[in-house]
C-alpha positions in Angstrom: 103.4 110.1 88.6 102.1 113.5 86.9 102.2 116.0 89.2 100.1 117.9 86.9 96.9 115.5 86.7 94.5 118.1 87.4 96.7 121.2 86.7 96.7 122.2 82.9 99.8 124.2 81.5 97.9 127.2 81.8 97.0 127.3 85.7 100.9 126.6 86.2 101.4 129.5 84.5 99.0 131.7 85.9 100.3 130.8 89.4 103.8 131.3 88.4 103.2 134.4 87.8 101.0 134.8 91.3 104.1 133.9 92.8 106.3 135.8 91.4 104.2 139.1 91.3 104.0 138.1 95.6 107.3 137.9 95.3 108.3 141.6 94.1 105.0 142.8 95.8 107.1 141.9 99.6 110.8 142.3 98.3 111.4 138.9 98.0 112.7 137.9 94.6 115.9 137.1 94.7 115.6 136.4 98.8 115.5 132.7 100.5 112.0 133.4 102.5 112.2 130.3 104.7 111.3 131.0 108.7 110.4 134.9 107.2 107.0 133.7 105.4 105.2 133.8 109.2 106.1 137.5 109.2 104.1 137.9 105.8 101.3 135.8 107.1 101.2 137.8 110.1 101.0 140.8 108.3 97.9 139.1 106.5 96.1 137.7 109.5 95.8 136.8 112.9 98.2 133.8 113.3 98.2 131.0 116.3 101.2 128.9 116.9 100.2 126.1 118.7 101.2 122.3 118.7 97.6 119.9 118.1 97.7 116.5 118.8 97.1 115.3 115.4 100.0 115.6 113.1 98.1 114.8 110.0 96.8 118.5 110.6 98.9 120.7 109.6 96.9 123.9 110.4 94.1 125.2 109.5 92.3 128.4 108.4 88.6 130.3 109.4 87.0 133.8 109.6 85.4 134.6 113.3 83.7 137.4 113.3 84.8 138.9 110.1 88.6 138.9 111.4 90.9 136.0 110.0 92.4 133.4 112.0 95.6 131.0 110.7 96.2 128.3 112.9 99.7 126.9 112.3 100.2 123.2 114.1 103.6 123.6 116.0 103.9 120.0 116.9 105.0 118.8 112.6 108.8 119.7 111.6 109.5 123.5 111.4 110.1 123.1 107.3 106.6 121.5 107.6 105.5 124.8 109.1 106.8 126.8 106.8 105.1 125.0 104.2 101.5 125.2 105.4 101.9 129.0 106.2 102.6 129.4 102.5 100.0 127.1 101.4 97.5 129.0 103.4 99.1 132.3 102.3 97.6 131.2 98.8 94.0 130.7 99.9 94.0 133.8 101.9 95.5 135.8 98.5 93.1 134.4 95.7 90.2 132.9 97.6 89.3 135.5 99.5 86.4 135.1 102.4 86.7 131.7 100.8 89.4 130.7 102.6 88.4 128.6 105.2 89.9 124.8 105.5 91.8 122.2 107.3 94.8 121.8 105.8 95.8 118.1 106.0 98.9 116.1 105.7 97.3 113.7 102.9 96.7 117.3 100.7 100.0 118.0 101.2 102.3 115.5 100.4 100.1 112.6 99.3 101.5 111.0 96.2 98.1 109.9 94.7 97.5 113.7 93.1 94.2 112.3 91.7 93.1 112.3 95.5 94.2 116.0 96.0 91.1 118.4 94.7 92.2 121.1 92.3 92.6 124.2 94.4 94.7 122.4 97.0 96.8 121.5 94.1 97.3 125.2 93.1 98.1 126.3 96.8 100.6 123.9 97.4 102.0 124.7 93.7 102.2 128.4 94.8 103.6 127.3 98.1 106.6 125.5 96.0 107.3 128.6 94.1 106.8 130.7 96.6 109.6 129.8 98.7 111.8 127.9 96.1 111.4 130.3 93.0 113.2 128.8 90.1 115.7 131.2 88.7 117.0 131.4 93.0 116.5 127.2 93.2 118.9 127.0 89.8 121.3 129.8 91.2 121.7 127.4 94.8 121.9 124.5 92.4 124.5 126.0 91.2 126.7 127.7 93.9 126.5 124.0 95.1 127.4 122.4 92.4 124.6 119.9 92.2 124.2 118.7 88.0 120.9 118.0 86.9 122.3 114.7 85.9 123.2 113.1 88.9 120.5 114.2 91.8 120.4 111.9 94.5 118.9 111.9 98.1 121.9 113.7 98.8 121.4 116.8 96.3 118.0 116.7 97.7 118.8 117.7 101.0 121.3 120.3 100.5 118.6 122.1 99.1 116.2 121.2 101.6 119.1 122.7 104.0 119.2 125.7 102.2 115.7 126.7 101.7 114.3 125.1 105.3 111.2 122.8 102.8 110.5 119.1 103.5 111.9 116.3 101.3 109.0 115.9 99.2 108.7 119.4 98.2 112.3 119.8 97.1 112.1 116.4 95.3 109.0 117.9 93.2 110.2 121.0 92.4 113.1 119.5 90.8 110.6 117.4 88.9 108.8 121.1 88.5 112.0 122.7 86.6 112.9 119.9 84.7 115.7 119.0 86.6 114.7 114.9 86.7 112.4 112.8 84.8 109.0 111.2 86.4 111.4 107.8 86.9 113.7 109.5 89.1 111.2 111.3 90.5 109.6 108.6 91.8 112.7 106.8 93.0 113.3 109.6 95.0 109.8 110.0 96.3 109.9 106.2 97.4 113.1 106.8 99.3 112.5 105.2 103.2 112.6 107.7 106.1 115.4 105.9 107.3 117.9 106.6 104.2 116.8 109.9 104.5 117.6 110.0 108.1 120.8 108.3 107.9 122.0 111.3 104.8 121.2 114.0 106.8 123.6 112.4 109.3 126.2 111.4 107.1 125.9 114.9 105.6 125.7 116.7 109.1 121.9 118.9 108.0 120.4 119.8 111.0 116.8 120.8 110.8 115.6 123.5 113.0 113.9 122.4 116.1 111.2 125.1 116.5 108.4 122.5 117.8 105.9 122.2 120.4 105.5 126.4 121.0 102.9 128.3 121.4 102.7 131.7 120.2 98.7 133.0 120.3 99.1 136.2 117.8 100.1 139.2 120.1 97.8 137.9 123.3 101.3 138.5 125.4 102.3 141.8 124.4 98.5 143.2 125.2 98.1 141.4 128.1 101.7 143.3 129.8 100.5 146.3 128.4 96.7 146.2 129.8 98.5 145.1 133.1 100.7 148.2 133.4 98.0 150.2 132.1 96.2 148.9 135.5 93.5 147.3 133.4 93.7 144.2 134.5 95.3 142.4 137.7 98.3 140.6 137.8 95.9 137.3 138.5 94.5 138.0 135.5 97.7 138.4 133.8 98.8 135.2 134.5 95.7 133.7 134.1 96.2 135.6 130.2 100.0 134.1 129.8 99.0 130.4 131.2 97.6 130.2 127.9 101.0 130.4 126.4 102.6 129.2 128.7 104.6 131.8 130.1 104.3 133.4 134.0 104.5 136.9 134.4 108.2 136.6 136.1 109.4 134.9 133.2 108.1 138.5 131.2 110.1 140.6 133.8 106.7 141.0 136.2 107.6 140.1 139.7 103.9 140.1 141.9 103.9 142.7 144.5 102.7 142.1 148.2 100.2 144.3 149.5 100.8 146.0 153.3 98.8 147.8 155.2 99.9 150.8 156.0 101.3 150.9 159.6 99.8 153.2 162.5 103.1 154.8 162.7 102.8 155.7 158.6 99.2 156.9 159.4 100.2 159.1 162.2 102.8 160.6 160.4 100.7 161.4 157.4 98.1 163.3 160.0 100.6 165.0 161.8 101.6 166.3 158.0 98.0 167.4 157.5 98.3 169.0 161.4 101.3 171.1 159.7 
């Protein structure tokens, strides 16, 4: 495989340096970004968490109304998320009001990089360097002792530990620096779920389980504050929250009965106004 079929030396380089300029542009050169990229992409749009039924989707992208909306499908492995919020960090850097898609699972780690059309081959490049920048990839490599020479499903997932990125992603970016040839490349792409289940076992690499939430951009935090504003009732507060699905007790907000006031309470309050 040539993971640079459609990419020519110089778009590698040119979003090398995309990266990396990103990368000092938010602080993050020498800094593992991992679960921290939704904090950049919230800063860049309006972001909803929220698990699809279709796992081949891995989010997806639109304008409404002029205001930008990243979807980011909760129900795929957290390192899977982290991926697709980078890859759609990309689009929404360079393509500008052009970035509107679908981002799919067969864009994303598809082997057949013929299939993969040019500009989805350049976000998930940028996503790779993005989060696994090479100088801070070779430095891990090396506080872990991993030798270019001998990198094995193993090696693969101790970085995979490290940086919270799926298999595939690792196992290219070592193609990426050099660090193994298109044969072992390919080994190691071929490698069955199963052996790659039974390593992180034997090796004890315990993905994060951050699956199946819902967080709709900050619909909760408005919806408490309209509510103790007085702007809107607390039916229609948990009406709001259902849609993450939260109740207002588990926020702190207890619903309050309403009495009416006794005949005693009223005559009290008119013999005050006798007074």
């Amino acid at each position: 495989m040539n993971l640079s079929n459609k990419l020519t030396d110089s778009d590698v380089k040119r979003i090398v340096t995309d990266a990396n300029v990103k990368l000092d542009e938010h602080f993050k050169r020498n800094d593992i970004i991992g679960r921290q990229v939704f904090k950049l992409l919230e800063l860049n749009s309006r972001v909803l968490y929220y698990p699809l039924a279709d796992d081949d989707v891995w989010g997806f992208i639109e304008y409404i109304d002029d205001k930008l909306f990243v979807c980011i499908n909760t129900s795929i492995p957290y390192e899977k998320q982290i991926f697709a919020a980078a890859h759609e960090l990309y689009h929404i850097w360079f393509d500008g009001e052009n970035a509107q898609e679908v981002i799919l699972s067969s864009n994303l780690e598809s082997a057949d990089i013929e299939s993969i059309e040019l500009n989805e081959q350049k976000a998930n490049r940028f996503a790779a360097e993005f989060l696994a920048e090479t100088d801070l990839l070779k430095q891990e490599m090396s506080r872990y002792k991993i030798s270019e020479k001998n990198i094995s499903v193993k090696e693969i997932l101790q970085l995979c530990d490290v940086f919270t990125l799926p298999y595939k992603t690792i196992v290219k970016r070592m193609h990426e620096i050099n660090a193994i040839d298109v044969d072992r490349l390919n080994i190691l792409l071929a490698t069955p779920p199963e052996e790659i289940e039974k390593w992180k076992t034997i090796l004890g690499v315990t993905t994060p389980i951050n699956q199946d939430y819902i967080l709709l951009d900050n619909l909760v935090e408005k919806s408490i504050e309209l509510y103790y504003k007085g702007m809107i009732t607390y039916d229609k507060l948990e009406y709001l929250l259902g849609f993450a699905t939260l109740t207002p007790e588990r926020v702190g907000i207890n619903k309050t009965e309403y009495k009416p006031i006794s005949d005693d309470e009223i005559a009290a309050i008119l013999e005050e106004d006798d007074g």
